[in-house]
C-alpha positions in Angstrom: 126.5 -52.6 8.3 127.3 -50.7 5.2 129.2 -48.2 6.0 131.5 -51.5 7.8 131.4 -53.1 4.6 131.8 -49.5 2.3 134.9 -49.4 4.8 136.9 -52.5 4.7 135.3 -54.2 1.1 136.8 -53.8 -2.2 133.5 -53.2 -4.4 135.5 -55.6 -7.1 136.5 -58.3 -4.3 134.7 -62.0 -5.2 131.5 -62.0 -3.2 132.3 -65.5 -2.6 135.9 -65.2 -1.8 137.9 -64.3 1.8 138.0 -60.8 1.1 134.2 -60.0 1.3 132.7 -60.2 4.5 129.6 -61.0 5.8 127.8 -58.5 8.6 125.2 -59.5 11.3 123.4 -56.5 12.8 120.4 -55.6 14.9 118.9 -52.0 15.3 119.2 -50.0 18.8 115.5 -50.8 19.4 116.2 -54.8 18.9 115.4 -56.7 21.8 113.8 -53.8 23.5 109.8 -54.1 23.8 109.6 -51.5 21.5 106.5 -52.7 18.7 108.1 -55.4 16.6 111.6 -55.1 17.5 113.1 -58.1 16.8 114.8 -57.5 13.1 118.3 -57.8 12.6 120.2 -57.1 9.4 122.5 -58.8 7.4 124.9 -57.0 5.0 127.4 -57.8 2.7 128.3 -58.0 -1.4 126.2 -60.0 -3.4 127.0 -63.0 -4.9 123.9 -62.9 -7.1 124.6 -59.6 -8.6 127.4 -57.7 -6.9 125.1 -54.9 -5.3 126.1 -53.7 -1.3 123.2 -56.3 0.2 121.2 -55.5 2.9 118.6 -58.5 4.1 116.7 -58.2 6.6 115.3 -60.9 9.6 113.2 -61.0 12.3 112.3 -63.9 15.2 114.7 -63.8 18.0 118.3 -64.0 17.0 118.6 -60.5 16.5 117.5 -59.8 20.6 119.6 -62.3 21.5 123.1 -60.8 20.0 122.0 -57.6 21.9 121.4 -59.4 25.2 124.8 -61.0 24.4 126.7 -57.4 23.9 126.7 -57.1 20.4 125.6 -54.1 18.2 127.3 -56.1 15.4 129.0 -59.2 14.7 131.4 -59.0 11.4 132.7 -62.3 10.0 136.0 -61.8 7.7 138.0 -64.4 6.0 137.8 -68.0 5.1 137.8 -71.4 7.1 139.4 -74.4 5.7 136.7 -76.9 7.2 132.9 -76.5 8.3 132.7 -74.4 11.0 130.1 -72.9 13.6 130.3 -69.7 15.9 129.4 -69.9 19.1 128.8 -66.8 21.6 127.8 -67.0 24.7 128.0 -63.1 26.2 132.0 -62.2 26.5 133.1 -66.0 25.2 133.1 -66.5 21.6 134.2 -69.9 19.9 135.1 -70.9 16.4 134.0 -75.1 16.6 134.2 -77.7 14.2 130.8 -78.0 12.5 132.1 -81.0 10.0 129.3 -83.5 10.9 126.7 -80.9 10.5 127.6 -80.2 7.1 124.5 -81.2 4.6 122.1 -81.1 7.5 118.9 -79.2 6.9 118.4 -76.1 8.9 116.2 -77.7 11.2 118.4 -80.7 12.0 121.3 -78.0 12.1 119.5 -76.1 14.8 118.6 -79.2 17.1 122.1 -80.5 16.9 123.7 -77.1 17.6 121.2 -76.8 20.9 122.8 -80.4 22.1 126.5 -79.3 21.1 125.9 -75.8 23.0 122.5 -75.0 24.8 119.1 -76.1 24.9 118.1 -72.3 24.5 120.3 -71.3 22.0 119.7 -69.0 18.9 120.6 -70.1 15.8 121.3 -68.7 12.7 122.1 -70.8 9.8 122.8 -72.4 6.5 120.9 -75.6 4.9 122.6 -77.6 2.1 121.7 -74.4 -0.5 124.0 -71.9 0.7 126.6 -75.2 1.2 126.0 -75.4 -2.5 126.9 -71.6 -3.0 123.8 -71.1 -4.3 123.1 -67.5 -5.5 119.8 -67.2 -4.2 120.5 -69.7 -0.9 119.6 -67.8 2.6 120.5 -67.3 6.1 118.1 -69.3 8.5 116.7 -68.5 12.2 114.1 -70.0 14.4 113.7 -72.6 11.3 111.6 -70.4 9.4 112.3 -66.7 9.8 114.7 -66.2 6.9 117.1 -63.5 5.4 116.1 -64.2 2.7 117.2 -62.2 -0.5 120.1 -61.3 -2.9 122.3 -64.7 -2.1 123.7 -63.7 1.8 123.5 -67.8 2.3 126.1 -68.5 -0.1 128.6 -65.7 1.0 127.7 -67.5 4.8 128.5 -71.2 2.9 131.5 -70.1 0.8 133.0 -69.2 4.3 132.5 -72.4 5.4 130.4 -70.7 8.8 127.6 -73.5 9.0 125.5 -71.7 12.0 126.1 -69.1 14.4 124.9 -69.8 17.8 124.2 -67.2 20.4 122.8 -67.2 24.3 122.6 -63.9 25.9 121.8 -63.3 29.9 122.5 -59.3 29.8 120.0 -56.6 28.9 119.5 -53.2 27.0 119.8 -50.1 29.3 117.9 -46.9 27.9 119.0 -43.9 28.5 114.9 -42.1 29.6 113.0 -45.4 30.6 109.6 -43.3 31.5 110.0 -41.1 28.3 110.6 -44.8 25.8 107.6 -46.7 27.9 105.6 -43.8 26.7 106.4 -43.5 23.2 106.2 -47.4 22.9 103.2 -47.4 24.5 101.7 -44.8 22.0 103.2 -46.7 19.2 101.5 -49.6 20.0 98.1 -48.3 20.3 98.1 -46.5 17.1 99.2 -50.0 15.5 96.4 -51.7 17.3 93.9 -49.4 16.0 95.3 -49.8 12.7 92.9 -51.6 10.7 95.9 -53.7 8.9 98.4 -53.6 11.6 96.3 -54.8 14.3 93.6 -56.9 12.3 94.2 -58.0 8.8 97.4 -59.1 9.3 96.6 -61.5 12.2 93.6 -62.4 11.0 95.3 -63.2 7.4 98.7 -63.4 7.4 100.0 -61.6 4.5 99.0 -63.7 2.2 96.1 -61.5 2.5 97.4 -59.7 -0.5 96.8 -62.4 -3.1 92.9 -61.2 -3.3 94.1 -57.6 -2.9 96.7 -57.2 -5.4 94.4 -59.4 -8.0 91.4 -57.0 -7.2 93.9 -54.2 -8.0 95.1 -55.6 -11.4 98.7 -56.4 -10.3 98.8 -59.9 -9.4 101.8 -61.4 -12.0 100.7 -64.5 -13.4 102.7 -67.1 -15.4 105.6 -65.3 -15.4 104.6 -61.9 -15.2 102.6 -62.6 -19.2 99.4 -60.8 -17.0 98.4 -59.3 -14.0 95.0 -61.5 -13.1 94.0 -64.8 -12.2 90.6 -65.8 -12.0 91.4 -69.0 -9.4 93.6 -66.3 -7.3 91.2 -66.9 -4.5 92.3 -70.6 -4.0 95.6 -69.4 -3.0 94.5 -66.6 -0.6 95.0 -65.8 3.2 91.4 -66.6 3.5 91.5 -69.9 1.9 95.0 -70.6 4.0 92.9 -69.2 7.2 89.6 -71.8 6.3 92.6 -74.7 5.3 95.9 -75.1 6.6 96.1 -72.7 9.4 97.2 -73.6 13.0 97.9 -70.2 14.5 99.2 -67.1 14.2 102.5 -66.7 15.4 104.8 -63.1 16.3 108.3 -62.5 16.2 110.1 -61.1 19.6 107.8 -58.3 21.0 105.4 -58.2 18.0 102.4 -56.6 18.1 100.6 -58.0 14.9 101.0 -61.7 14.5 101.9 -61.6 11.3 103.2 -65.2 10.6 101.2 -68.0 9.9 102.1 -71.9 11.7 100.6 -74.3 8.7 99.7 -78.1 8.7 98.9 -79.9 5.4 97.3 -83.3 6.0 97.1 -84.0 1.8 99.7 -87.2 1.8 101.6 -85.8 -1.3 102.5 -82.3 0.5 102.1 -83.3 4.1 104.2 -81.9 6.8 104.0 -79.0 9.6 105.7 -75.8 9.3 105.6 -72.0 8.9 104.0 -70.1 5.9 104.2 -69.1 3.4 104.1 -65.4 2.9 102.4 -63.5 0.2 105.1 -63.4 -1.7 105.9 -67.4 -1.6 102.1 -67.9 -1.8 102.4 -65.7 -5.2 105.7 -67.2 -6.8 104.8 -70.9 -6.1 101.3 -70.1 -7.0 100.4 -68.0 -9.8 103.2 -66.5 -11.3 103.4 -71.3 -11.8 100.2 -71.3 -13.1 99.5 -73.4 -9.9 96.3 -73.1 -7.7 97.3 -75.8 -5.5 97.7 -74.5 -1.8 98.7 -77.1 -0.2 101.7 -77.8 -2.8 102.6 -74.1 -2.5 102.8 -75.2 1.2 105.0 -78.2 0.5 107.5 -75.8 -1.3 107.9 -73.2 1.0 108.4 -75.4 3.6 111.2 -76.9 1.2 112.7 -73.6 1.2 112.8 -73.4 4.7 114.6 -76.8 4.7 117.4 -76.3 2.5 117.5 -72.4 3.1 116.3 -70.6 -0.2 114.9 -67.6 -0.8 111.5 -68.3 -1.9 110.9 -65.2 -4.1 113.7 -66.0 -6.4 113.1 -69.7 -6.1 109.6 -69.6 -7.2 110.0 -66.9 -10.0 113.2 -68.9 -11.3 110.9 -71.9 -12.0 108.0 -69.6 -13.6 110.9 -68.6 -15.3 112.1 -72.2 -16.6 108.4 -72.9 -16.9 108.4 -70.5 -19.7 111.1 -71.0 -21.4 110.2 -74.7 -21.2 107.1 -74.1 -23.2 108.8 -72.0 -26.0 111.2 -75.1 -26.2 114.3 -73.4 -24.8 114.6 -75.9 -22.0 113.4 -80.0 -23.3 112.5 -82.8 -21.4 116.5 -83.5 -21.5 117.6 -80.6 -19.3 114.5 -81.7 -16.6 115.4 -84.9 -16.4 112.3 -85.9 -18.4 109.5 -84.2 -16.3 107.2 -81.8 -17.7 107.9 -78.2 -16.7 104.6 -76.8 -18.1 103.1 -73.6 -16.4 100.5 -75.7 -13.6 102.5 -78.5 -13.2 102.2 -78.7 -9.4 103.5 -81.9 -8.5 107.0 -81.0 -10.8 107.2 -77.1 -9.0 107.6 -78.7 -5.7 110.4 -81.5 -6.9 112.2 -78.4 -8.8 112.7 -77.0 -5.3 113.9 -80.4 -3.9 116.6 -80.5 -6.6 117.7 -76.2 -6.3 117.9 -77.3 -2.8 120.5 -80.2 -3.0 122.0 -79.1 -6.2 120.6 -82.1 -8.5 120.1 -81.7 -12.2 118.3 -78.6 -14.1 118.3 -77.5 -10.5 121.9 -77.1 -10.4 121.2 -74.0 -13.3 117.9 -72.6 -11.1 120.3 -72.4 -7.9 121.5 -69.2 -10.0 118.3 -67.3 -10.7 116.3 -67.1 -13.4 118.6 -64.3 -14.8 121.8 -66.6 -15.6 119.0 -69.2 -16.5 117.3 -67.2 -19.0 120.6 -65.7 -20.5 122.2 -69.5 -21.1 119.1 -70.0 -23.5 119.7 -66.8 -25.0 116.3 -65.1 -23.7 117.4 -62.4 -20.7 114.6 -60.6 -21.1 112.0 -63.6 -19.9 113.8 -63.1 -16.4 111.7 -60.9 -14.3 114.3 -59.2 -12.6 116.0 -56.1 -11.9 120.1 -55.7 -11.7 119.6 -59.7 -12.0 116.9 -60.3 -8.9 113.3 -61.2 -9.1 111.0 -58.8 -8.7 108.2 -59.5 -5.7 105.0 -60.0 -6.4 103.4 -56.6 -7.4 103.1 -55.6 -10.9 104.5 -52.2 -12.0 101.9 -51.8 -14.8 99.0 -52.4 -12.0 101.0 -50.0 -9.5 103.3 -47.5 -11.2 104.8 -46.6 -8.0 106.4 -49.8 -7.0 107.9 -49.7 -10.8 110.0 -47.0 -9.8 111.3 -48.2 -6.6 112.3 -51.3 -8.2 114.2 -50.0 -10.9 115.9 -47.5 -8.2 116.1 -49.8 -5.8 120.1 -50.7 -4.7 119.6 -54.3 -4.2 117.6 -54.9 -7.1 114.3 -56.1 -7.7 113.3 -55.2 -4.0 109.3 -54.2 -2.3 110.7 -53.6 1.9 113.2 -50.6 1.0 110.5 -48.5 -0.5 106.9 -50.1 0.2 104.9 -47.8 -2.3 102.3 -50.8 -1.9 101.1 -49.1 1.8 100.0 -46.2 0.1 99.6 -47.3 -3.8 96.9 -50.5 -3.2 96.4 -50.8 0.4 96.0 -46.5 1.1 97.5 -45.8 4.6 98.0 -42.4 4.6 95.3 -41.3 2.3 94.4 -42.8 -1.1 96.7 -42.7 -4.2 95.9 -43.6 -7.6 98.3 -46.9 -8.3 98.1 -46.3 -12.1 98.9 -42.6 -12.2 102.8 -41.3 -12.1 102.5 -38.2 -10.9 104.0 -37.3 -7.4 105.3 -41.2 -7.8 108.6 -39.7 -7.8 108.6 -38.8 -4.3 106.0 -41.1 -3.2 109.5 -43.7 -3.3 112.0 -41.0 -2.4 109.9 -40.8 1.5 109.4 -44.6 1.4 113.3 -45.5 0.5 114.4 -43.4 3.0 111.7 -44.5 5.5 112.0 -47.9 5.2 116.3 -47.6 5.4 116.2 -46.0 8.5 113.5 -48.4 10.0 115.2 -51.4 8.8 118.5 -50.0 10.7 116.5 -49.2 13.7 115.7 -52.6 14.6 111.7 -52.7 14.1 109.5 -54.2 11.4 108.3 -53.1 8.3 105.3 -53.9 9.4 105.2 -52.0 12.4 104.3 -48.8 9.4 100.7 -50.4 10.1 100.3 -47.5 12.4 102.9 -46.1 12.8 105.9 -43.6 11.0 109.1 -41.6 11.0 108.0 -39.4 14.0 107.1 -42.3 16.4 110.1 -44.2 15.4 112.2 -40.9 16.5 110.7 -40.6 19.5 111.6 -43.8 21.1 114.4 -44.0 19.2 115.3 -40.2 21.5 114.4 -41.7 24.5 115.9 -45.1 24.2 119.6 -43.4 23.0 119.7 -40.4 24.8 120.2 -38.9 21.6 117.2 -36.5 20.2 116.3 -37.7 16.9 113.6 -35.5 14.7 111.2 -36.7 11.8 113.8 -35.0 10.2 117.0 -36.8 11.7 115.4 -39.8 11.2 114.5 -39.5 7.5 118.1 -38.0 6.6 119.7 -41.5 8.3 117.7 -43.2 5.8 119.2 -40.9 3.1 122.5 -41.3 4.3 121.9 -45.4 4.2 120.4 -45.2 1.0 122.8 -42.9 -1.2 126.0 -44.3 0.7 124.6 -48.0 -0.8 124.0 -46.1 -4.8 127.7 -45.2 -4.4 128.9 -48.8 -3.8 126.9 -49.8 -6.7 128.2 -47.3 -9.1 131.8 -48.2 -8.0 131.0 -52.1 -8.6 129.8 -50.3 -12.3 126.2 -50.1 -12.0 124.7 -46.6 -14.0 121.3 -45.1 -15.1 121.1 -47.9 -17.6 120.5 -50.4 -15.0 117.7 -48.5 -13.4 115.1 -50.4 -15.7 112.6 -52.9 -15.6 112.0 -56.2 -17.8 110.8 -54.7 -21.5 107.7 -57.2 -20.9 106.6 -54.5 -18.1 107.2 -51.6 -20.4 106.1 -52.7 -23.5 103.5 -55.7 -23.2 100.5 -54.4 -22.0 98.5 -56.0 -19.0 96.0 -58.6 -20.8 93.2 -59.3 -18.7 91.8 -57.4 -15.8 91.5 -54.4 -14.0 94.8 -52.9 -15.4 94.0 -54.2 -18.4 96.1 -52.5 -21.4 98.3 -50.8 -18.7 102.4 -50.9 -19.0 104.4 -49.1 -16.8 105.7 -45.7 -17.9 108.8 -46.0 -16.0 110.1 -42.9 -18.5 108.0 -40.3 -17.0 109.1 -40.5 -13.5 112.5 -41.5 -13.9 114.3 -38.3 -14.2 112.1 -36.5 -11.3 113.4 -39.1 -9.3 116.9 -38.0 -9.9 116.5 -34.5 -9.8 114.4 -34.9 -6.1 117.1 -37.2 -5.0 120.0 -34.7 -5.9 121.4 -36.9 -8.3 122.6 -35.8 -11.9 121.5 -36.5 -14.9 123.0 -40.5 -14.7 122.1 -41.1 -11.1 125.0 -40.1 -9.6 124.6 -37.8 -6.5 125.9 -34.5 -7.4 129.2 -33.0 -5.0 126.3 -30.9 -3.1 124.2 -33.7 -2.1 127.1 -35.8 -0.6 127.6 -32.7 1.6 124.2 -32.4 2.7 124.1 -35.7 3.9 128.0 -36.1 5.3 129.1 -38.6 3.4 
């Protein structure tokens, strides 16, 4: 996918305009019974800040473009009315898709399944990425989402309302006895994984909210601290004891990772999936809000009207900030009160991002362009313009790094310091100390590039690494990958996506993080009086990654890695 779209994209073409495109791919182990290996990627420039975008999906859409044929499916140009793409193995379709416009996702996917086939795969827009909003998603199964830097508006601004896919081939590997046995191994170690093949069922990962907060790196309010003492209320226990119906798996999961939810409270009923840790965090704390079931109520929102619920939620801690320094009145809200807690006014924020209705018209942008109109950039908690997840560099220096490195911005997935940092798979590591931090991310980056390309889960590092990944990967493609192989693909991926963003005119400068993270020290808490020292690991970084001085990779590395 990037290389397609480093190929055939002008890094200063309009994101939103015909010459970007928009690229749909699953991994070589997608849709084989490989653990987990059901992600499918999709890539293109970023409306939300112009960076090569890579986001990431899993449920079953990405299987079924392999059983239909495809390795990847590139979308180019414009169409002059709604449209929807339907594939069915070797036929493909353009079709109208005019009455479906302004549906939800939900409703998009049931009418799609009576236009086509009862069993069909859909991925698709809701009224957000319609709206060409920045921070809108691509939809599938209703609830899995890729979800992050604006890929639903690049899908809207097309005019490509759904794609809809039913495949009856299969995935031939090359040495079926040789991949049974390394998927077989790869599954036991993830089921004797005390996360992988416990905590993450049992919990969900909202798990993390008790975690993190234990750890001193739960952002609250904004990011203004890194502790809440009602944390606990917003938990993956308390969802577990509350609102849980089940655990549910993406195609050939092993962990269960995903969380069906009822809420019966009349306010915020409804049935759904979720949330996340991350939603869990955004909606919750980092609002001021304790309120699970509400937190419910707006991921399930999200879902709906296809946003990314990270950027959603921190653009309205955001707002709820600048609200209470009187930067945004009672006039831009349409007279409700925006105050940090306000639980009732979170969720209807999300109702109005979604459809594009008053203050949320200015949210559907990010809390960057948000922040900036009142003159206060640096109250967004973002990097190269997206939010930040929900783990707080001054708690976890680590993760500091890899987001201000990061290629797509404020990003944990491409470089999940956390795994090692708070949660210690692979031996314990002190989250406040920088040293080694540097190429603690360097491994991860790479790691998680390559795995994301491959077709598994993130997840799936419950257990599991770079060597097991190989293997099947060897025996699946005929082709012998190393540890070695494997982690230089993810180099390849990862430097080959820092020169598109130094072309679009991205430098060092913008390898930063919010000054409130370097210069406001954690208030309350176990990392209490911590910022992050971003400073001292920094120019390691570049030197391990073979970049100069301004984070450009030097003549020598671009040899090493072919590219």
């Amino acid at each position: 996918g990037v290389k397609i779209i480093s190929d055939e994209v002008d890094t200063h073409a309009d994101a939103l305009g015909p010459d970007n495109k928009l690229v749909f791919a699953p991994g070589p182990l997608t849709g084989t019974f490989a653990p987990s290996a059901g992600r499918y990627n999709v890539v293109t420039k970023s409306p939300l800040n112009g960076v090569i975008a890579g986001s990431n999906s899993g449920g079953v859409f990405g299987p079924e473009l392999k059983f239909a044929g495809y390795d990847a499916l590139i979308i180019e140009g414009q169409a002059k009315k709604p449209v929807f793409l339907w594939i069915k193995d070797d036929v493909v379709e353009i079709r109208d898709a005019s009455s479906m416009w302004g549906m939800t996702v939900a409703d998009t996917t049931e009418a799609l399944r009576e236009k086509t086939e009862p069993d069909a795969k859909v991925a698709c827009i809701g009224p957000a990425g319609e709206n060409l909003s920045l921070i809108a998603s691509i939809m599938n199964e209703m609830h899995r989402a890729a979800g992050r830097t604006g890929v639903g508006a690049v899908m809207g601004s097309k005019k490509l309302k759904a794609i809809a896919v039913v495949g009856t081939g299969a995935i031939t590997v090359a040495d079926p006895v040789a991949f049974k046995a390394a998927v077989m191994d790869s599954r036991d170690k993830i089921h004797a994984n005390p996360v992988g093949g416990a905590g993450l069922k049992a919990y969900g990962t909202d798990v993390l909210v008790n975690i993190l907060n234990q750890s001193g790196a739960l952002p609250v309010n904004n990011w203004q601290d890194a502790y809440s003492p009602v944390a606990d209320k917003i938990g993956g226990e308390s969802l577990a004891a509350n609102q849980l119906v089940r655990p549910k798996g993406c195609f050939a999961c092993v962990i269960s990772c995903g969380r069906a939810t009822k809420v019966t409270n009349p306010q915020y009923a409804g049935v759904g999936e979720g949330p996340e840790y991350e939603s869990a965090w955004a909606f919750g704390v980092d609002s001021g809000i304790d309120n699970l079931d509400a937190i419910i109520k707006a991921n399930y929102l999200c879902n709906e009207y296809g946003l990314d619920t990270i950027s959603m939620g921190s653009t309205i801690a955001c707002a709820m900030e600048l609200f209470e320094l009187g930067l945004l009145t009672k006039k831009d809200t349409d007279g409700l009160d925006l105050s940090f807690g306000n639980a009732a006014v979170m969720v209807e924020m999300v109702r109005k991002t979604g459809v594009g209705e008053g203050l949320g018209k200015r949210l559907a942008a990010g809390s960057y362009r948000l922040a900036e109109s009142v003159g206060r950039p640096d109250l967004s908690m973002t990097v190269k313009k997206q939010e930040m997840p929900a783990y707080d560099p001054r708690g976890v220096q680590g993760i500091g790094l890899n987001y201000a490195t990061n290629n797509r911005g404020g990003c944990h997935v491409r470089g999940y310091t956390i795994s090692v940092e708070v949660l210690g798979q692979a031996g314990p590591s002190d989250p406040h100390a920088t040293e080694g931090k540097a190429a603690l991310d360097i491994i991860f980056q790479d790691l998680t590039s390559a795995l994301d390309s491959s077709g598994s889960c993130l997840f799936a590092t419950f257990g599991i690494g770079g060597a097991e990944l190989a293997s099947m990967l060897s025996a699946l493609t005929g082709f012998e990958y190393s540890l070695d192989d494997f982690m230089k693909a993810g180099a390849r991926i990862f430097n080959l996506e820092r020169l598109w963003n130094l072309k679009v005119g991205y430098t060092a400068a913008d390898d930063t993080l919010p000054q409130r993270l370097l210069t406001e020290p954690v208030k309350t808490g176990p990392s209490k009086g911590e910022v992050n020292h971003l400073e001292e690991m920094l120019p390691e970084y570049y030197s391990l990654r073979g970049w100069d001085e301004n984070g450009v990779p030097t003549p020598a590395k671009l040899a090493e890695l072919s590219l």
